[in-house]
GUDREN-374646 format. One record per residue: residue in one letter; residue number from 1; x, y, z of N, C-alpha, C in turn. Coordinates in nm, 4 decimals, m for minus. Layout:
REM GUDREN-374646
SITE, tormi, vovo, n.east, n.north, n.up, ca.east, ca.north, ca.up, c.east, c.north, c.up
SITE, a, NUM, X, Y, Z, X, Y, Z, X, Y, Z
...
REM end
This chain:
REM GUDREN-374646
SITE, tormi, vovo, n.east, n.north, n.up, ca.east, ca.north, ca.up, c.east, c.north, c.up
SITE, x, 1, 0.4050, m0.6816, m2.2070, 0.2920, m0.7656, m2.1726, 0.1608, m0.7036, m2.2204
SITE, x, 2, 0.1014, m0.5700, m2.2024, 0.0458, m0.5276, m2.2697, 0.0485, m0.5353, m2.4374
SITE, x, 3, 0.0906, m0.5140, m2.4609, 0.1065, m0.5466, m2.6283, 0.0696, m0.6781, m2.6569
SITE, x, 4, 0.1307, m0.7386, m2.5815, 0.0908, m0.9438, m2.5979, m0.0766, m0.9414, m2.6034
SITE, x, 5, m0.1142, m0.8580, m2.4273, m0.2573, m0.8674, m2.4082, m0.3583, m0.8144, m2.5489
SITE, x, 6, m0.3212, m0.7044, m2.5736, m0.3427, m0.5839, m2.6924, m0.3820, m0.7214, m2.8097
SITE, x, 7, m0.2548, m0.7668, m2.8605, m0.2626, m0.8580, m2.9627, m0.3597, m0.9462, m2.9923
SITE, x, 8, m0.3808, m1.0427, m2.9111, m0.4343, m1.1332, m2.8846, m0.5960, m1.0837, m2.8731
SITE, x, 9, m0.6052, m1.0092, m2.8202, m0.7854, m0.9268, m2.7853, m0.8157, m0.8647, m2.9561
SITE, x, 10, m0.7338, m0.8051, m3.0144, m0.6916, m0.8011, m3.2166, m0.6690, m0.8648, m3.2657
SITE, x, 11, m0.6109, m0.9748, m3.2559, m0.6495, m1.1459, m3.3023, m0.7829, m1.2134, m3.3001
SITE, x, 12, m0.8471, m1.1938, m3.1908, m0.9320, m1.2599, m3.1843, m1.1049, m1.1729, m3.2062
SITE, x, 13, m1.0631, m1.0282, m3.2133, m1.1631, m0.9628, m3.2508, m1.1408, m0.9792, m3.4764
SITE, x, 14, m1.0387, m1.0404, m3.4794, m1.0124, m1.0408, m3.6793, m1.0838, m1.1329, m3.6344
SITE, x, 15, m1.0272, m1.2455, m3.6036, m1.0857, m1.4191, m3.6367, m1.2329, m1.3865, m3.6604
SITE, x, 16, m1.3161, m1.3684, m3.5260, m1.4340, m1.3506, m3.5384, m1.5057, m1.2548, m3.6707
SITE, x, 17, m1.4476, m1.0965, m3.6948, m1.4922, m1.0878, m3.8081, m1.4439, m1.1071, m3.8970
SITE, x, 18, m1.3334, m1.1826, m3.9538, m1.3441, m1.2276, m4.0993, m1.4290, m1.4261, m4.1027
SITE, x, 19, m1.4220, m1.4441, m3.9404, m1.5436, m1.5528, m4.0310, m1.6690, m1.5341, m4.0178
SITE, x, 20, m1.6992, m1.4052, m3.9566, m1.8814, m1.3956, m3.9494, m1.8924, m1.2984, m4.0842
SITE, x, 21, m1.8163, m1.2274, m4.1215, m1.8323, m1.1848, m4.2730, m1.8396, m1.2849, m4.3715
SITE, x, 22, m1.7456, m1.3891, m4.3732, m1.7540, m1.4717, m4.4785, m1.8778, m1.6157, m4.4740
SITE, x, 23, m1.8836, m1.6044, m4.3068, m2.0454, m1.6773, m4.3740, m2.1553, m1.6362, m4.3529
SITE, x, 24, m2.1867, m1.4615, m4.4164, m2.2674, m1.3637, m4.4308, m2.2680, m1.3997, m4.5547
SITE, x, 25, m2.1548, m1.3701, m4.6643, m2.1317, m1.4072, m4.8207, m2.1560, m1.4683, m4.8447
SITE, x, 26, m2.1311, m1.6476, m4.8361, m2.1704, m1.7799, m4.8433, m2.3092, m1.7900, m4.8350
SITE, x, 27, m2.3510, m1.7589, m4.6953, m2.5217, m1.7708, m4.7279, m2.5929, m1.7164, m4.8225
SITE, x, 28, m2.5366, m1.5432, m4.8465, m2.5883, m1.4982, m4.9989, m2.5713, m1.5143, m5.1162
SITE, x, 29, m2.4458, m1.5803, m5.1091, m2.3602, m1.6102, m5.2027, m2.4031, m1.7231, m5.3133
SITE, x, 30, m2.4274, m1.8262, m5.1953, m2.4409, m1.9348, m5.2840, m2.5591, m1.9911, m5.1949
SITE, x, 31, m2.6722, m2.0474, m5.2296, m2.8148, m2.0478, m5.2345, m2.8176, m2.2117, m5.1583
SITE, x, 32, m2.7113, m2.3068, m5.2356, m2.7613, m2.4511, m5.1794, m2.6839, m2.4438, m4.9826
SITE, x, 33, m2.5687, m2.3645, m4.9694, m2.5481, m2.3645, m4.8864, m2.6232, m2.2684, m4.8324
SITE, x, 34, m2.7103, m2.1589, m4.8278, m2.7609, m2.1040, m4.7203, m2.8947, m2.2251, m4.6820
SITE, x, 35, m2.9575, m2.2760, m4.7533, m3.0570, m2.3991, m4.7618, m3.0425, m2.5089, m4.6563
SITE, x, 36, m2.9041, m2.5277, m4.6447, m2.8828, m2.6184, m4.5582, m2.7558, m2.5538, m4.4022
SITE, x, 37, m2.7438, m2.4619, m4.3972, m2.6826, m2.3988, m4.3420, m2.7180, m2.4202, m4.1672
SITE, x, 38, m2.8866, m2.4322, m4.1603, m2.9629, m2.3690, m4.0101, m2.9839, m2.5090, m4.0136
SITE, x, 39, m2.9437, m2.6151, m4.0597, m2.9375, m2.7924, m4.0442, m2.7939, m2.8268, m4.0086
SITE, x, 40, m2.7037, m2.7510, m4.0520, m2.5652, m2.8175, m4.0527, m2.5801, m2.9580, m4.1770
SITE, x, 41, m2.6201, m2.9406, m4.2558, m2.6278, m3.0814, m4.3339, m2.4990, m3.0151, m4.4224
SITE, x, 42, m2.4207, m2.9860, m4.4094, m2.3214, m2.9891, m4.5328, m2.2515, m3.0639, m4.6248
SITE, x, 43, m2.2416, m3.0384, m4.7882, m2.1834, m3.1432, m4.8262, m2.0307, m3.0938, m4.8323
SITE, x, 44, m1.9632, m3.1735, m4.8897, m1.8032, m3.1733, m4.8844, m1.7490, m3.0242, m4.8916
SITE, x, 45, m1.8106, m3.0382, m5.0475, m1.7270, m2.8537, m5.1111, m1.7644, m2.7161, m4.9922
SITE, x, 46, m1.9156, m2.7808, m4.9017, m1.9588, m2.6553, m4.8078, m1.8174, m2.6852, m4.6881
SITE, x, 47, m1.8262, m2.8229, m4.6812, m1.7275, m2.8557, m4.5253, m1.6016, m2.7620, m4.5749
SITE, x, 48, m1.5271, m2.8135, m4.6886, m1.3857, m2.7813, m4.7105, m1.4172, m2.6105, m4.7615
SITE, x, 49, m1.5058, m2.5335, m4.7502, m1.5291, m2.4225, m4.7490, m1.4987, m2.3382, m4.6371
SITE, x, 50, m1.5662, m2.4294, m4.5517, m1.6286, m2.3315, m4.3752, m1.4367, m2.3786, m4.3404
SITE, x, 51, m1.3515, m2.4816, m4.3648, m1.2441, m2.5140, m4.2940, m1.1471, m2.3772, m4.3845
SITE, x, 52, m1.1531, m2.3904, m4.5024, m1.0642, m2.2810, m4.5629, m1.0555, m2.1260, m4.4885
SITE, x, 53, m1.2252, m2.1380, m4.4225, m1.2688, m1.9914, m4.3527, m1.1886, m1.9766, m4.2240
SITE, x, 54, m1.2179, m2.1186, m4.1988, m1.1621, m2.0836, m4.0474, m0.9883, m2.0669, m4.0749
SITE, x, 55, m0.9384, m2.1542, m4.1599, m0.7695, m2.1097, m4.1665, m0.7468, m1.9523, m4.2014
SITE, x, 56, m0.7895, m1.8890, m4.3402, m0.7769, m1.7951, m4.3192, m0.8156, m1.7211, m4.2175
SITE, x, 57, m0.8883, m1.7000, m4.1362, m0.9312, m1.6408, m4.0068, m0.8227, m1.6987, m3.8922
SITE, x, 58, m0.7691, m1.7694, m3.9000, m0.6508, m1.7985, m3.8351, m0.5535, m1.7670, m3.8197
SITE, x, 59, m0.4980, m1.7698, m3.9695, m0.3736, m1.6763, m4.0299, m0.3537, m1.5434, m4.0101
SITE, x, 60, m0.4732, m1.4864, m4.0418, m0.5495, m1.3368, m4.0288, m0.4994, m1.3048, m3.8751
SITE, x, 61, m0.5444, m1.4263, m3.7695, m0.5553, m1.3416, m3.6366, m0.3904, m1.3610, m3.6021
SITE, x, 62, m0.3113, m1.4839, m3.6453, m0.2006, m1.4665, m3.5802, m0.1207, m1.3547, m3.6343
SITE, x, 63, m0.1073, m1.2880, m3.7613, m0.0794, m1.1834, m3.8341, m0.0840, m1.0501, m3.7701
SITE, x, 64, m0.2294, m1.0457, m3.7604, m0.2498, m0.8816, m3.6601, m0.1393, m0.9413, m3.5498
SITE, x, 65, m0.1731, m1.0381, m3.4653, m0.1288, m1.0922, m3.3236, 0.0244, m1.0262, m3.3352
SITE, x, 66, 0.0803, m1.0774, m3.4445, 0.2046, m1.0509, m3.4468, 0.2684, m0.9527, m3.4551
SITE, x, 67, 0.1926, m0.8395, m3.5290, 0.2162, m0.6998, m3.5935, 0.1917, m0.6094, m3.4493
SITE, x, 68, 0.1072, m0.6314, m3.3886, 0.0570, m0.5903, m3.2614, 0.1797, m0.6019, m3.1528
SITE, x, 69, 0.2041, m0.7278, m3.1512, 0.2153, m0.7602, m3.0277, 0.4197, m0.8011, m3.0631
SITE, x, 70, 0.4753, m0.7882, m3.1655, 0.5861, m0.7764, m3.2151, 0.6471, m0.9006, m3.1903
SITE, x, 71, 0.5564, m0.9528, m3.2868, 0.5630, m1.0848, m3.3063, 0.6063, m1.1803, m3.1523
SITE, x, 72, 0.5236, m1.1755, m3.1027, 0.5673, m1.2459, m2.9821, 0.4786, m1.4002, m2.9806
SITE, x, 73, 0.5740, m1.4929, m2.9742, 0.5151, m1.5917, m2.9836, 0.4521, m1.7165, m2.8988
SITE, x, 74, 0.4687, m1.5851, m2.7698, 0.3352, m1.6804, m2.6519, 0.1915, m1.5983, m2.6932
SITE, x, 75, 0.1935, m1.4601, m2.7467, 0.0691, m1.4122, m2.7954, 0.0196, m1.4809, m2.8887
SITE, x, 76, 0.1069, m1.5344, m2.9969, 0.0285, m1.6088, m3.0988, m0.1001, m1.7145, m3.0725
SITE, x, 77, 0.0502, m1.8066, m2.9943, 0.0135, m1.9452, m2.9346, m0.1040, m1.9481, m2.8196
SITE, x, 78, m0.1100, m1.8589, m2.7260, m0.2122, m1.7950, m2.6491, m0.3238, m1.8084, m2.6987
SITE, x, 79, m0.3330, m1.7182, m2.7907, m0.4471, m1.7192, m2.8834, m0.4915, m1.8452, m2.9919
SITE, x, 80, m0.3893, m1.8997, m3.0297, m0.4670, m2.0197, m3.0804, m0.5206, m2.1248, m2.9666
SITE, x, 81, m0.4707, m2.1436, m2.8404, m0.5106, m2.2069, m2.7639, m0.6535, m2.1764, m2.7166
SITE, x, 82, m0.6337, m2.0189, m2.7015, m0.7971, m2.0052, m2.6505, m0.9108, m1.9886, m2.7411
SITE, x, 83, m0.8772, m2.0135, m2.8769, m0.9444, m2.1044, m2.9692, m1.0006, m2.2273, m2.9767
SITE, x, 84, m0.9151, m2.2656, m2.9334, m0.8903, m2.4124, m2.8940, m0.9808, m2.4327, m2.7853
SITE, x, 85, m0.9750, m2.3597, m2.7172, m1.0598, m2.3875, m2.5508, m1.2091, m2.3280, m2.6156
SITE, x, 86, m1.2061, m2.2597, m2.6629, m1.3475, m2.1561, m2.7303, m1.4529, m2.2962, m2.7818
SITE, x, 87, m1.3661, m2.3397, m2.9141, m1.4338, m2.4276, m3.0187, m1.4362, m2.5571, m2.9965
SITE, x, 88, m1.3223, m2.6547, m2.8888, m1.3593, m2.7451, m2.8386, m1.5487, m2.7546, m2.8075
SITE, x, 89, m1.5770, m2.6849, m2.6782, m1.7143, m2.7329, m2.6972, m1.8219, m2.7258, m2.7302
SITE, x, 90, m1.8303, m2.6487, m2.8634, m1.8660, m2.6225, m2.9965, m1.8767, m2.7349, m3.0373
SITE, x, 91, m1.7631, m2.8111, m3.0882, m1.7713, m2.9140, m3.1504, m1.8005, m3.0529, m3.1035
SITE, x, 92, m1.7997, m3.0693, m2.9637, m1.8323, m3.1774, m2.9384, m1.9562, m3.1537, m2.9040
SITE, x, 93, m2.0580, m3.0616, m2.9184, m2.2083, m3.0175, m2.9390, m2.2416, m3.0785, m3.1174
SITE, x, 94, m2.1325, m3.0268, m3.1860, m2.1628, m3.0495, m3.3445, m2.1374, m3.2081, m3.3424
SITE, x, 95, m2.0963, m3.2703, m3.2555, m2.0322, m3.3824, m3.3146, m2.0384, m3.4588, m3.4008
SITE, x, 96, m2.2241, m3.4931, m3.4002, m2.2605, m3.5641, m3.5207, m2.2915, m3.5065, m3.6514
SITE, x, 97, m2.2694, m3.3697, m3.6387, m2.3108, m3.3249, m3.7751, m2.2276, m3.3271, m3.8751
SITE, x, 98, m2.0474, m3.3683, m3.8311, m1.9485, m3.3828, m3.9155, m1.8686, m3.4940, m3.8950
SITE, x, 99, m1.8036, m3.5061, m3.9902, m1.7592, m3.6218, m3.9453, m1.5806, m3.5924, m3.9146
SITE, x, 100, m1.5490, m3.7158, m3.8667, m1.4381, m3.7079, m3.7156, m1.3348, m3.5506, m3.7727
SITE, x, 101, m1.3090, m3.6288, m3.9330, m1.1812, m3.5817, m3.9967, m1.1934, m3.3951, m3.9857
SITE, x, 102, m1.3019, m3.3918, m3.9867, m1.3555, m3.2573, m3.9977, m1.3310, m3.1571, m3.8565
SITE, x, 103, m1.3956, m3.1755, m3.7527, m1.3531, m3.1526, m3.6254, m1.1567, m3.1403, m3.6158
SITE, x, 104, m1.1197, m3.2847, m3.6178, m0.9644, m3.2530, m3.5866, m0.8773, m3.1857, m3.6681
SITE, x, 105, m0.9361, m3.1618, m3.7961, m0.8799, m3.0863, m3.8994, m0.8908, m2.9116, m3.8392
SITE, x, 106, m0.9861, m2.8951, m3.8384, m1.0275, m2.7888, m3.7467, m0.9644, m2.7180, m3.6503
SITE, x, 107, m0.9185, m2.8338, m3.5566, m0.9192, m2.7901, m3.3903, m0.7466, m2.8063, m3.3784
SITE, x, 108, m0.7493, m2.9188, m3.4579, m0.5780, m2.8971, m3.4394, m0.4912, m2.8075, m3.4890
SITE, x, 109, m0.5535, m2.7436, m3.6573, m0.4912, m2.6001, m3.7059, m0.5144, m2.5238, m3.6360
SITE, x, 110, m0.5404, m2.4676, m3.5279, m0.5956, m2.3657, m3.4792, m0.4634, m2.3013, m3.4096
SITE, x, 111, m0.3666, m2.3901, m3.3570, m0.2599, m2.3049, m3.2954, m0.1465, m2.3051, m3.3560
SITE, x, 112, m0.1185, m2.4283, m3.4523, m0.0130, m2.4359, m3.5671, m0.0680, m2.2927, m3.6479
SITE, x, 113, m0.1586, m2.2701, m3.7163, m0.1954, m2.1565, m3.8148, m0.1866, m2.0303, m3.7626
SITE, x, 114, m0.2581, m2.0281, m3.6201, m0.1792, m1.8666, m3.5330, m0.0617, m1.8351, m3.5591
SITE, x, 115, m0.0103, m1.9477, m3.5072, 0.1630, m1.8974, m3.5135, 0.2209, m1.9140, m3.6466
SITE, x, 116, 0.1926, m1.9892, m3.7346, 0.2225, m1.9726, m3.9071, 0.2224, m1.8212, m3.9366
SITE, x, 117, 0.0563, m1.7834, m3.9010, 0.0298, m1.6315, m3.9774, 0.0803, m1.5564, m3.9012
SITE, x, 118, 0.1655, m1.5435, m3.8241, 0.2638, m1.4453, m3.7735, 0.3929, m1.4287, m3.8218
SITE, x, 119, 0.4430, m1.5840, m3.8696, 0.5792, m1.6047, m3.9295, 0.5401, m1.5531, m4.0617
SITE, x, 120, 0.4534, m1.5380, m4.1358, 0.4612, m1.4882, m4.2979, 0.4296, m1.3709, m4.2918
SITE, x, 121, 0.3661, m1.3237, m4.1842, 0.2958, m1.1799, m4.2043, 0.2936, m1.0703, m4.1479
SITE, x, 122, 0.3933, m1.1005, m4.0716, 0.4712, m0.9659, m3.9859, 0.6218, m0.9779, m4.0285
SITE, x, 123, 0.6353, m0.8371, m4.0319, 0.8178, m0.8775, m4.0768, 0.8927, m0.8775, m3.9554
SITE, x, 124, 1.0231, m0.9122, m3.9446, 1.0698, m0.9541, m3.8035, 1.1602, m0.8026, m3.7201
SITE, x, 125, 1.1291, m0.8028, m3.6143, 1.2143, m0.7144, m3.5328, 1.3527, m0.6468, m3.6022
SITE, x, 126, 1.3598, m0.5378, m3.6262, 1.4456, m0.4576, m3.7228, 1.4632, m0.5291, m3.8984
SITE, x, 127, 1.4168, m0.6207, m3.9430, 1.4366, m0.6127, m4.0410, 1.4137, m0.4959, m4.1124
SITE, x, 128, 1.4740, m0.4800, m4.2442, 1.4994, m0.4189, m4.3280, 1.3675, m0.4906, m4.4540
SITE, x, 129, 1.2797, m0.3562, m4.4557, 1.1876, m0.4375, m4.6122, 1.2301, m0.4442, m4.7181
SITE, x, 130, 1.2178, m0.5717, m4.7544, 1.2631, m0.6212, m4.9008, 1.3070, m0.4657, m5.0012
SITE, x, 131, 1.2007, m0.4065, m4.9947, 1.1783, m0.2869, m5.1093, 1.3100, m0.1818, m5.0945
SITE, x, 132, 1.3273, m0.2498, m4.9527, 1.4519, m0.0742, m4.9182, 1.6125, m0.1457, m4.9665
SITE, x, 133, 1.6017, m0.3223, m4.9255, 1.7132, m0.3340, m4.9346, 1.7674, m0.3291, m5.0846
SITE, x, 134, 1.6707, m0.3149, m5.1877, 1.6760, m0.3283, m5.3558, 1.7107, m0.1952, m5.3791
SITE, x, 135, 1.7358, m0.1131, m5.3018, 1.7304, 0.0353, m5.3609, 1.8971, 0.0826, m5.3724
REM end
């Protein structure tokens, strides 16, 4: 249970910094989106940007989650939920600044993608790594 707890508190300390790093970059990065950034006016390529951020930051947290917490998959799910509970009212604050598709695209990957990035990115309880079994 500790380890679950462990996980999940390393899940959710990645999420947060790999998306406050990446829209540190973006704002420096690229000039029309820092411009409109402190408006929320985004156009498409910014929307399907900030959503790519948040999946990888998703993937990212169920990954540690998993590696941590040995692959346990109420830690994953845990954690995408309290994502879920986090960014819900976030977004219904943003509501009008995006439109619908954007939000549920969002909110509904959030616990499917936890538990995804655990299944690709932790290897499973005694497996054997690829590299050893080639030898």
């Amino acid at each position: 249970m500790a380890r679950d707890i462990l996980g999940v508190i390393a899940g959710l300390a990645v999420w947060i910094a790999i998306a406050g790093v990446a829209g540190v970059t973006m704002r420096s990065a690229w000039p029309d989106y820092a411009s409109v950034a402190d408006a929320m006016t985004f156009t498409l390529p910014m929307m399907f940007a900030r959503l790519a951020i948040g999946a990888l930051a998703t993937l990212a947290a169920g990954w540690v989650i998993a590696v941590i917490a040995r692959r346990s998959m109420l830690a994953r799910v845990t954690a995408g939920l309290l994502l879920v509970v986090v960014f819900v009212p976030q977004h219904i604050i943003l509501w009008s600044k995006f439109p619908v598709w954007y939000h549920l695209t969002f909110l509904v990957s959030l616990v499917p993608l936890t538990y995804l990035g655990g299944e690709i990115g932790a290897p499973s309880q005694g497996a054997v790594p690829h590299s050893i079994k080639t030898l």
